[in-house]
C-alpha positions as CSV (number, residue, x, y, z in Angstrom):
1,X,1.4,31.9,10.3
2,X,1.8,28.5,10.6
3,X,1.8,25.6,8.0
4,X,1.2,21.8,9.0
5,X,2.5,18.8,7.8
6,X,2.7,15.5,9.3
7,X,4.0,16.3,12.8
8,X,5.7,19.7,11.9
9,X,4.0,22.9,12.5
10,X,5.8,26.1,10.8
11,X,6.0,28.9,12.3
12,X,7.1,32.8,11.9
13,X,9.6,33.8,14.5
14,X,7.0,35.9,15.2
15,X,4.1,33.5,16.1
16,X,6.9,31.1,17.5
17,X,8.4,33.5,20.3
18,X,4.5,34.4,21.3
19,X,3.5,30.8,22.1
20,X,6.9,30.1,23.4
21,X,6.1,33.1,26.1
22,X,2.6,32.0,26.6
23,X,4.5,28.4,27.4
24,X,6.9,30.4,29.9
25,X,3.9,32.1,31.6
26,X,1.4,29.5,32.2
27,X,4.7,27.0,33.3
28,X,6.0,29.6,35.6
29,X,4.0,32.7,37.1
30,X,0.4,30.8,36.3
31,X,1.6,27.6,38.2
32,X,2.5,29.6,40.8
33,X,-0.5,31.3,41.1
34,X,-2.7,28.0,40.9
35,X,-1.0,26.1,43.4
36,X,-1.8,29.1,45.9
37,X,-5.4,29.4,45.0
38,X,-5.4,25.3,45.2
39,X,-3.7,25.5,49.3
40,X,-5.8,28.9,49.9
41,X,-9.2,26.7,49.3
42,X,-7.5,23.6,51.0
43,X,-7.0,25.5,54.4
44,X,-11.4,26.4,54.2
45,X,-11.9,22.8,55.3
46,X,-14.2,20.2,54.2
47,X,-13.0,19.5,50.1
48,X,-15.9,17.5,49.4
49,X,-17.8,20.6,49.4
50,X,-15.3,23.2,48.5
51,X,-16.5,25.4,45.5
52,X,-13.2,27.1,45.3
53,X,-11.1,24.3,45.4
54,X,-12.7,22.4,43.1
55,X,-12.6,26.0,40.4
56,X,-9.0,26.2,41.3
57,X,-8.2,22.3,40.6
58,X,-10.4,22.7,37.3
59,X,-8.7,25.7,36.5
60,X,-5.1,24.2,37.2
61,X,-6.3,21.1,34.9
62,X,-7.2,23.3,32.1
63,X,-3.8,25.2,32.2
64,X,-1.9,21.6,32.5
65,X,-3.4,20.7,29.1
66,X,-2.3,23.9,27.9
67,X,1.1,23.9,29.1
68,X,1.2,20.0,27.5
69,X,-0.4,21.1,23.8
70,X,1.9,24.3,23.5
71,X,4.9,21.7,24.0
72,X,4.1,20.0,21.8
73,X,3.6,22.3,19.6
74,X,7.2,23.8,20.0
75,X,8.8,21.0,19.6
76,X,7.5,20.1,16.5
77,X,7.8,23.7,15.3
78,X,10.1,25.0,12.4
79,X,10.7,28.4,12.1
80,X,10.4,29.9,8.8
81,X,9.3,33.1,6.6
82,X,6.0,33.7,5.8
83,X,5.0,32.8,2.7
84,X,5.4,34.3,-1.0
85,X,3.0,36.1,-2.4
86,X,2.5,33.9,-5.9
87,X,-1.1,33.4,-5.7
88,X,-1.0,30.0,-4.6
89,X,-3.0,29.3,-0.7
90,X,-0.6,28.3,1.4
91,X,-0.6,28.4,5.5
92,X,-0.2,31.7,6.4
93,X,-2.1,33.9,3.5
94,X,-5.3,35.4,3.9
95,X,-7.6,33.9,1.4
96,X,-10.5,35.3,-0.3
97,X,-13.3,33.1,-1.6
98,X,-16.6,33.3,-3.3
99,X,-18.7,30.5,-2.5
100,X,-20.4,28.3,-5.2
101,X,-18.4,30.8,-7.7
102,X,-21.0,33.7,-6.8
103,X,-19.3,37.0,-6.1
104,X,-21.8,38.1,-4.1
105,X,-21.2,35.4,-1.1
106,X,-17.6,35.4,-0.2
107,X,-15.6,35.0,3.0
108,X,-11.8,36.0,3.6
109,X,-9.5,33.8,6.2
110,X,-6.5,33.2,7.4
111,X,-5.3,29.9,6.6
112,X,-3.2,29.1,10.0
113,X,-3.1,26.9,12.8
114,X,-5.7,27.2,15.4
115,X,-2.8,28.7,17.7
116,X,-2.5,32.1,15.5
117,X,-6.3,32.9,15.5
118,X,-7.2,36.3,17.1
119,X,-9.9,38.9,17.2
120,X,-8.8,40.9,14.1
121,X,-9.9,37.9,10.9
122,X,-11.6,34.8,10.6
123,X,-8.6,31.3,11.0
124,X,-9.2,28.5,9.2
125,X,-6.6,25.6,10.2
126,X,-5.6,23.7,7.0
127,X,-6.6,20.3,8.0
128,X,-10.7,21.7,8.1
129,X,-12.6,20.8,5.6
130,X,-12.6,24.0,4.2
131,X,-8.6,24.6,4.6
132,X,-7.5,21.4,2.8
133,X,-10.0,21.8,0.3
134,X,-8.3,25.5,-0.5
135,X,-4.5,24.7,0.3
136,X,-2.1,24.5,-2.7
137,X,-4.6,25.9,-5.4
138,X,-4.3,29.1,-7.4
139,X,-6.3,32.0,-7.7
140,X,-9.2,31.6,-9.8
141,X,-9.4,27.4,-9.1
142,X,-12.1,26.1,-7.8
143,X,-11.8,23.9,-4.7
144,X,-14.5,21.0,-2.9
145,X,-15.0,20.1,0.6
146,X,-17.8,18.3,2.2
147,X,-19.8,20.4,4.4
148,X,-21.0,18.6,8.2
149,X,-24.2,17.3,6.5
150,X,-22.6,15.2,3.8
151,X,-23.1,17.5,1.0
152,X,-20.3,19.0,-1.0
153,X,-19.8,22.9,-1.6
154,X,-17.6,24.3,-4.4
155,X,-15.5,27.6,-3.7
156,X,-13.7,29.5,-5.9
157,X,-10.2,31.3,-5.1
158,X,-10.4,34.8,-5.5
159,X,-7.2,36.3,-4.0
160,X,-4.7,34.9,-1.9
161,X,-2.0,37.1,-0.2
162,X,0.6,36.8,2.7
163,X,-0.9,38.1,5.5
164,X,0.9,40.9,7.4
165,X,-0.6,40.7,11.0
């Protein structure tokens, strides 16, 4: 769960020690790994037209930027407790919503950083569109947000509870 403000990303201790061993990984072991796919293509000969080594150096950018991003991320982290469960969105619930009011068309997210999505539910950060729109308000407010066309939609808060992961 994380909640973001300014430069400061909360975190559970949870969420915080996985990213922290995802840093440790891909800054040890991966790098590791890289730089001997990276000599392994070098010693084929001609780099110019090297289909490995050019894959590996991609693949070794990719995990830099990685490596830099979840940094970052860490140290601008606090460590905190999930949210209470009051009704009111806030990073780290999983919020229900029917859109244009209509119970018939509704959607149920996680409101969380990017960095906590996974397979199991839908993560909305809460600087979207649709995340700021929903942040701070109560169950059974209606929120607006502009959709990529221009237009404005209209959601209303059905349920909003910690989510337990």
């Amino acid at each position: 769960m994380t909640q973001t403000s300014a430069n400061v990303t909360w975190l559970t201790q949870e969420a915080y020690d996985q990213l922290k061993a995802e840093l440790e990984y891909l800054s040890g072991p991966a790098r590791v790994d890289i730089a001997k796919k990276i000599e392994a293509a070098r010693e084929e000969g001609d780099l110019r037209e090297n289909g490995g080594y050019h894959a590996a150096k991609e693949e070794q950018g990719k995990q830099e930027l990685r490596v830099r991003q979840l940094t970052q991320l860490l140290e601008n982290a606090k460590v905190g407790e999930a949210p209470a469960d009051t009704g009111v969105v806030a990073p780290g619930m999983v919020v229900s919503i029917a859109f244009d009011g209509d119970p018939d068309d509704t959607l149920s997210f996680l409101l969380a950083s990017r960095e906590y999505a996974s397979g199991v539910i839908e993560t909305y950060s809460p600087q979207s569109p649709l995340g700021s729109a929903v942040n701070g308000k109560k169950v059974d407010e209606m929120a607006e947000y502009e959709l990529p066309n221009g237009r404005k939609a209209s959601v209303k808060i059905l349920d909003a509870k910690p989510y337990q992961g």
